[in-house]
PATORSE-738046 format. One record per residue: residue number from 0; residue in one letter; x, y, z of N, C-alpha, C, O, CB in turn. Coordinates in steps of 0.1 Angstrom, whole numbers, always signed. Glycine has a CB too. Layout:
+-----+-----+-------+-------+-------+-------+-------+-------+-------+-------+-------+-------+-------+-------+-------+-------+-------+
:   n : res :   n_u :   n_v :   n_w :  ca_u :  ca_v :  ca_w :   c_u :   c_v :   c_w :   o_u :   o_v :   o_w :  cb_u :  cb_v :  cb_w :
+-----+-----+-------+-------+-------+-------+-------+-------+-------+-------+-------+-------+-------+-------+-------+-------+-------+
: NUM :   a :     X :     Y :     Z :     X :     Y :     Z :     X :     Y :     Z :     X :     Y :     Z :     X :     Y :     Z :
...
+-----+-----+-------+-------+-------+-------+-------+-------+-------+-------+-------+-------+-------+-------+-------+-------+-------+
***
This chain:
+-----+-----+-------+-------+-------+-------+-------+-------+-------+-------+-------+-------+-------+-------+-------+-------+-------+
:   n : res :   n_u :   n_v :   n_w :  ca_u :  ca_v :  ca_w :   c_u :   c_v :   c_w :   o_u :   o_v :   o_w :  cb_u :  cb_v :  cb_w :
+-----+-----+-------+-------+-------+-------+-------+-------+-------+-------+-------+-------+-------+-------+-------+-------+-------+
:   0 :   x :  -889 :  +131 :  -214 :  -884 :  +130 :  -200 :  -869 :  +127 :  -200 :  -862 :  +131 :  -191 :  -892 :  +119 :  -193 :
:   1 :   x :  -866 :  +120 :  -210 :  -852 :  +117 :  -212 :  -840 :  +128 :  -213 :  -829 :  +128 :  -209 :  -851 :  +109 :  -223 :
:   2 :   x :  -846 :  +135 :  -221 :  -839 :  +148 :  -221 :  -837 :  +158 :  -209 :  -827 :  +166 :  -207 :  -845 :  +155 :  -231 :
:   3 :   x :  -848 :  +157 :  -201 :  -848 :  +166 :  -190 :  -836 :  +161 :  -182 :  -827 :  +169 :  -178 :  -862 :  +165 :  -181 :
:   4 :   x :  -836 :  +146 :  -180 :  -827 :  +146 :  -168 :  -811 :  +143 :  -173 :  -802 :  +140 :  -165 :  -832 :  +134 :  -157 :
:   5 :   x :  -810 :  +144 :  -193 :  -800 :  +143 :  -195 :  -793 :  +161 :  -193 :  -781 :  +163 :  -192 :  -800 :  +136 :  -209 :
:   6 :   x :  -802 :  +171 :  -192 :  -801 :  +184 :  -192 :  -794 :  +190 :  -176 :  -785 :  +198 :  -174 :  -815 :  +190 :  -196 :
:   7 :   x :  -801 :  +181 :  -166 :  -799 :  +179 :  -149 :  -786 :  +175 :  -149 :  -777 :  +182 :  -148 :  -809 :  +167 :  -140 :
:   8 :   x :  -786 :  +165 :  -151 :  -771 :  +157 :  -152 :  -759 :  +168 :  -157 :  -750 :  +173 :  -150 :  -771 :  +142 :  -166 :
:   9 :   x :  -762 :  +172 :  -172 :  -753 :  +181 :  -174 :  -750 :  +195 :  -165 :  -739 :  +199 :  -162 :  -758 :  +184 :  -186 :
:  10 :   x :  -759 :  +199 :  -162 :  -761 :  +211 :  -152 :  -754 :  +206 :  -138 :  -748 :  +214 :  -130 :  -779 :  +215 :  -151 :
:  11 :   x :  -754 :  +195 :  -135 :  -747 :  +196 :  -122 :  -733 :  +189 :  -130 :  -727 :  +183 :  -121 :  -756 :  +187 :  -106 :
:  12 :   x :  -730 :  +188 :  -137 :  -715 :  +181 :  -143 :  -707 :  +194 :  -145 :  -695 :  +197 :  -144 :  -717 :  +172 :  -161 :
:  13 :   x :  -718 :  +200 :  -146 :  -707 :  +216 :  -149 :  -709 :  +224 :  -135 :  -700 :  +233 :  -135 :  -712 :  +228 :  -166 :
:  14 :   x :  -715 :  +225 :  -128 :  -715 :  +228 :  -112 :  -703 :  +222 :  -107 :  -693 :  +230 :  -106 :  -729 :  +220 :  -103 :
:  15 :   x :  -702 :  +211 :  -104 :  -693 :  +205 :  -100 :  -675 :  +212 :  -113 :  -663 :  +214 :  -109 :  -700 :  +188 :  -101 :
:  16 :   x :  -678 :  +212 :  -119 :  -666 :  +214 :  -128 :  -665 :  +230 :  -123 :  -653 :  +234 :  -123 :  -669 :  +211 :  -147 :
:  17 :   x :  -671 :  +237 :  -121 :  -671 :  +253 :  -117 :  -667 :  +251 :  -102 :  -658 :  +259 :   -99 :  -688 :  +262 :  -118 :
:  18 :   x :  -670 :  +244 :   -94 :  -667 :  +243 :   -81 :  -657 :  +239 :   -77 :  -652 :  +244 :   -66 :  -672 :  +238 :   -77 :
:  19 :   x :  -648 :  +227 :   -86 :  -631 :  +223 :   -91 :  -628 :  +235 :   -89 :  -623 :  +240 :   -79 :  -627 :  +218 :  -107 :
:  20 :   x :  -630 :  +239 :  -102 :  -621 :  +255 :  -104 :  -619 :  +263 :   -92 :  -608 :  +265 :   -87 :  -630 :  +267 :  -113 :
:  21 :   x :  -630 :  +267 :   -86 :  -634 :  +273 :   -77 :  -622 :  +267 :   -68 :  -612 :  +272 :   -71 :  -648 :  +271 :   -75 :
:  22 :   x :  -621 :  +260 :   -60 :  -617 :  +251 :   -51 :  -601 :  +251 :   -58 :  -594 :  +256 :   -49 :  -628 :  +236 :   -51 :
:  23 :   x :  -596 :  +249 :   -65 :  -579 :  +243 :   -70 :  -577 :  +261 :   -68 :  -569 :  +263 :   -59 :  -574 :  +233 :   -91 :
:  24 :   x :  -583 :  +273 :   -73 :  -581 :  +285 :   -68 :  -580 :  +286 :   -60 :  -569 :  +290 :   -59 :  -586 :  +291 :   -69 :
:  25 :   x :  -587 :  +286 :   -48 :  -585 :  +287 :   -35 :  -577 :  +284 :   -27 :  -574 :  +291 :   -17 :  -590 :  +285 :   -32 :
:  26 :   x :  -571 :  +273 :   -31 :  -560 :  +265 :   -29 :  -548 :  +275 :   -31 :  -540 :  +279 :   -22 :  -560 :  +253 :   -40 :
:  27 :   x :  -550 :  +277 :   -41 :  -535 :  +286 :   -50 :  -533 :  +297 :   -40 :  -523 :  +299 :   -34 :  -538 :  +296 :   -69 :
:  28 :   x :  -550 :  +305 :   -38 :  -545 :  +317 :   -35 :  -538 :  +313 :   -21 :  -529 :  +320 :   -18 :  -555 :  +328 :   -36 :
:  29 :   x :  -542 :  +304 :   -12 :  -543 :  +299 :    +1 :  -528 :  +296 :    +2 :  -522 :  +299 :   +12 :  -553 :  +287 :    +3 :
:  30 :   x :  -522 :  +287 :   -13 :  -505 :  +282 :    -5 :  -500 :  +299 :    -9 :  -490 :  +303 :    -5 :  -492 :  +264 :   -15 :
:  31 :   x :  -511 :  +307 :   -18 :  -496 :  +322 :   -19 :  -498 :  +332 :    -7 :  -490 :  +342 :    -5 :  -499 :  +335 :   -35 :
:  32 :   x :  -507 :  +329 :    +0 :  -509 :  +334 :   +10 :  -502 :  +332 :   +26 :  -499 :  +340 :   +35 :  -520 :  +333 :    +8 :
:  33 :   x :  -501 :  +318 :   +24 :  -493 :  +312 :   +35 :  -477 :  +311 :   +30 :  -468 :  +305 :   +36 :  -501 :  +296 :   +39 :
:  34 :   x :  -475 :  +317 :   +18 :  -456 :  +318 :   +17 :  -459 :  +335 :   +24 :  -454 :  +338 :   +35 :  -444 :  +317 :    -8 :
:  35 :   x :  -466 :  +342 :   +18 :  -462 :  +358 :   +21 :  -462 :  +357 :   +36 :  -454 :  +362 :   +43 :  -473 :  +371 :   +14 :
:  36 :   x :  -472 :  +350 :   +38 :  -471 :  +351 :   +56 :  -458 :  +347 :   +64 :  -453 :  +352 :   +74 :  -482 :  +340 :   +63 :
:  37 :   x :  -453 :  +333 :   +55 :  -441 :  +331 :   +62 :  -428 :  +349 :   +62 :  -422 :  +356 :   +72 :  -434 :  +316 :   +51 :
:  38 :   x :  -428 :  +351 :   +47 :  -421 :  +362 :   +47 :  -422 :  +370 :   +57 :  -413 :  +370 :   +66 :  -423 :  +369 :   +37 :
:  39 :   x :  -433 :  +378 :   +58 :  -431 :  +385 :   +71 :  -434 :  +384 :   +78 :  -436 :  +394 :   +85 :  -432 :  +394 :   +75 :
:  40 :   x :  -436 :  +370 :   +82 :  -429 :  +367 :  +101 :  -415 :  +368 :  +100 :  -409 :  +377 :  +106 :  -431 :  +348 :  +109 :
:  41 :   x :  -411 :  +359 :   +91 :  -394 :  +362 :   +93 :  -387 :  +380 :   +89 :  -376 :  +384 :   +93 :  -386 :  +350 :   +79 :
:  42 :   x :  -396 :  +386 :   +82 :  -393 :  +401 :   +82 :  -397 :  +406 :  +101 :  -387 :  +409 :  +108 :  -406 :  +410 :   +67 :
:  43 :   x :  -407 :  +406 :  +105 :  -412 :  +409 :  +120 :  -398 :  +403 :  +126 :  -387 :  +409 :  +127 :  -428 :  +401 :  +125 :
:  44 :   x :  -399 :  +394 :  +129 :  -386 :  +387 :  +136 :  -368 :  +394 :  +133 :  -360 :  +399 :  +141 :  -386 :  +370 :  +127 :
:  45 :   x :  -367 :  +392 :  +121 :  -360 :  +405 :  +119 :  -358 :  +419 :  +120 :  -347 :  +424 :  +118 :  -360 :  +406 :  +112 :
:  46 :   x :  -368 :  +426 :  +124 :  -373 :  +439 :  +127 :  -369 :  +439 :  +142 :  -359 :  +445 :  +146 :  -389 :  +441 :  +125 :
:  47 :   x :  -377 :  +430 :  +148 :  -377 :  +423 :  +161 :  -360 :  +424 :  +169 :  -354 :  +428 :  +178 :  -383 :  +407 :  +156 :
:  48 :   x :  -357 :  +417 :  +158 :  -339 :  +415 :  +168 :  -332 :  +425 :  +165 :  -322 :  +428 :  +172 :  -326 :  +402 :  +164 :
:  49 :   x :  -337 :  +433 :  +154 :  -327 :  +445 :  +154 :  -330 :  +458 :  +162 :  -323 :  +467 :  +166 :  -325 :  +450 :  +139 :
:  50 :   x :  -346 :  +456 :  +163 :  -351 :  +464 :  +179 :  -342 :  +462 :  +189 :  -333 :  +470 :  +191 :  -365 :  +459 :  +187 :
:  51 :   x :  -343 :  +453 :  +194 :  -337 :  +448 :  +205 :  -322 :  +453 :  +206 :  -317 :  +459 :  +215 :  -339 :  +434 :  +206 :
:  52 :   x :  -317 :  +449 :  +195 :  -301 :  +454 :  +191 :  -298 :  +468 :  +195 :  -290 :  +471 :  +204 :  -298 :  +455 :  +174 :
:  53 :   x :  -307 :  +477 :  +186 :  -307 :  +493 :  +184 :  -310 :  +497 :  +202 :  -306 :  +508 :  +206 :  -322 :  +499 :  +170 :
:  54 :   x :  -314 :  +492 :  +207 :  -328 :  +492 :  +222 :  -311 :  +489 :  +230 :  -310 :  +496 :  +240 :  -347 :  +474 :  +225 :
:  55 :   x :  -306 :  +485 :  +228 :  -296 :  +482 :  +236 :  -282 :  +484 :  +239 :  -274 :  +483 :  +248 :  -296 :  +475 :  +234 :
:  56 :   x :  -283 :  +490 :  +223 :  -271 :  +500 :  +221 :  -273 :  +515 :  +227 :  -265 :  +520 :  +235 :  -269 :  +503 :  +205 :
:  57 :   x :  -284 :  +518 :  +223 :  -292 :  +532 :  +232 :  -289 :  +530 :  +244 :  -279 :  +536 :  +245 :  -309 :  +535 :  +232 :
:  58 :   x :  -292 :  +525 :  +255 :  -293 :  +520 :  +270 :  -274 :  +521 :  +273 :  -267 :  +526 :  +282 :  -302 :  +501 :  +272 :
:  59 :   x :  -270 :  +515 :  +263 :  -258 :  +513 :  +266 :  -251 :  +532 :  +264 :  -244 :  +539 :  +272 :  -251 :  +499 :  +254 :
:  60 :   x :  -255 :  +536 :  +255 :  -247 :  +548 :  +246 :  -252 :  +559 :  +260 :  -244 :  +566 :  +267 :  -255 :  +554 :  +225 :
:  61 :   x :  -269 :  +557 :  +263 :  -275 :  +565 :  +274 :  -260 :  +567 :  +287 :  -253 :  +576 :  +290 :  -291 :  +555 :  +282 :
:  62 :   x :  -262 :  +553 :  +291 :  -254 :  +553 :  +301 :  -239 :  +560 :  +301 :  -234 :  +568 :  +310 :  -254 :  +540 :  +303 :
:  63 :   x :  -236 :  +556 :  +291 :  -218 :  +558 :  +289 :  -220 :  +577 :  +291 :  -214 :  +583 :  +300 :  -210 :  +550 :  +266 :
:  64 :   x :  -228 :  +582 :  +283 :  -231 :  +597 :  +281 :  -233 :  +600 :  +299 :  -224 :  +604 :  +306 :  -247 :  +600 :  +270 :
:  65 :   x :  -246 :  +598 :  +303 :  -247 :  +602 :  +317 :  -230 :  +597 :  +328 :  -224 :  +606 :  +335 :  -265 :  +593 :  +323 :
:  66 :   x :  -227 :  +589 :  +327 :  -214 :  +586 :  +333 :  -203 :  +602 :  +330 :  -200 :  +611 :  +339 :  -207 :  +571 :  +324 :
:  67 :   x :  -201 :  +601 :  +319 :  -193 :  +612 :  +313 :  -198 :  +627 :  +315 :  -190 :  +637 :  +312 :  -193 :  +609 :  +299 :
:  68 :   x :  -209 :  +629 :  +318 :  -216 :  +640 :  +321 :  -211 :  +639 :  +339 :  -204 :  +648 :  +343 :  -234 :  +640 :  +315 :
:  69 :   x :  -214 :  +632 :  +347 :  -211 :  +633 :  +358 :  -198 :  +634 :  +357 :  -193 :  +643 :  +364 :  -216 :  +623 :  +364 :
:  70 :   x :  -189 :  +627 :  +350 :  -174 :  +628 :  +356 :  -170 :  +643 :  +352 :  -159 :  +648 :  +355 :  -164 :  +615 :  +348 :
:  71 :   x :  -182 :  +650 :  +343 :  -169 :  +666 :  +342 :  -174 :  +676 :  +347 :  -171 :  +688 :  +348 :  -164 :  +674 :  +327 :
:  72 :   x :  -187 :  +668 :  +353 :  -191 :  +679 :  +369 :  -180 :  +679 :  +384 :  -183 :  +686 :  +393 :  -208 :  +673 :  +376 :
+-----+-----+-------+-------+-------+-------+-------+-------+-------+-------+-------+-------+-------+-------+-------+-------+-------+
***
């Protein structure tokens, strides 16, 4: 009988030791996952203002053009 529950014991000693693993992994992949995320938010954000930049230069360049088209009618 002694053996049985020295065999139990062992079997969940290493459950638990598989589940460590398990678990400090997840972890890992979890903080490499939450840097890449930072990356491209700050890539989006970047994208982002240079939209807006480019979006604004256009509007501006639009305008200046239609002005100049009227003035050599």
């Amino acid at each position: 009988m002694g053996h049985c529950i020295l065999f139990q014991v062992l079997a969940l000693e290493n459950n638990v030791m598989e589940l460590q693993m398990f678990l400090d992994k997840a972890q890992t992949d979890l903080a490499a996952a939450k840097e890449e995320l930072g990356i491209i938010e700050t890539e989006h954000k970047e994208l982002a203002d240079e939209y807006i930049a480019l979006k604004t230069s256009h509007v501006q360049l639009t305008a200046d053009y239609q002005k100049e088209v009227h003035n050599k009618l």
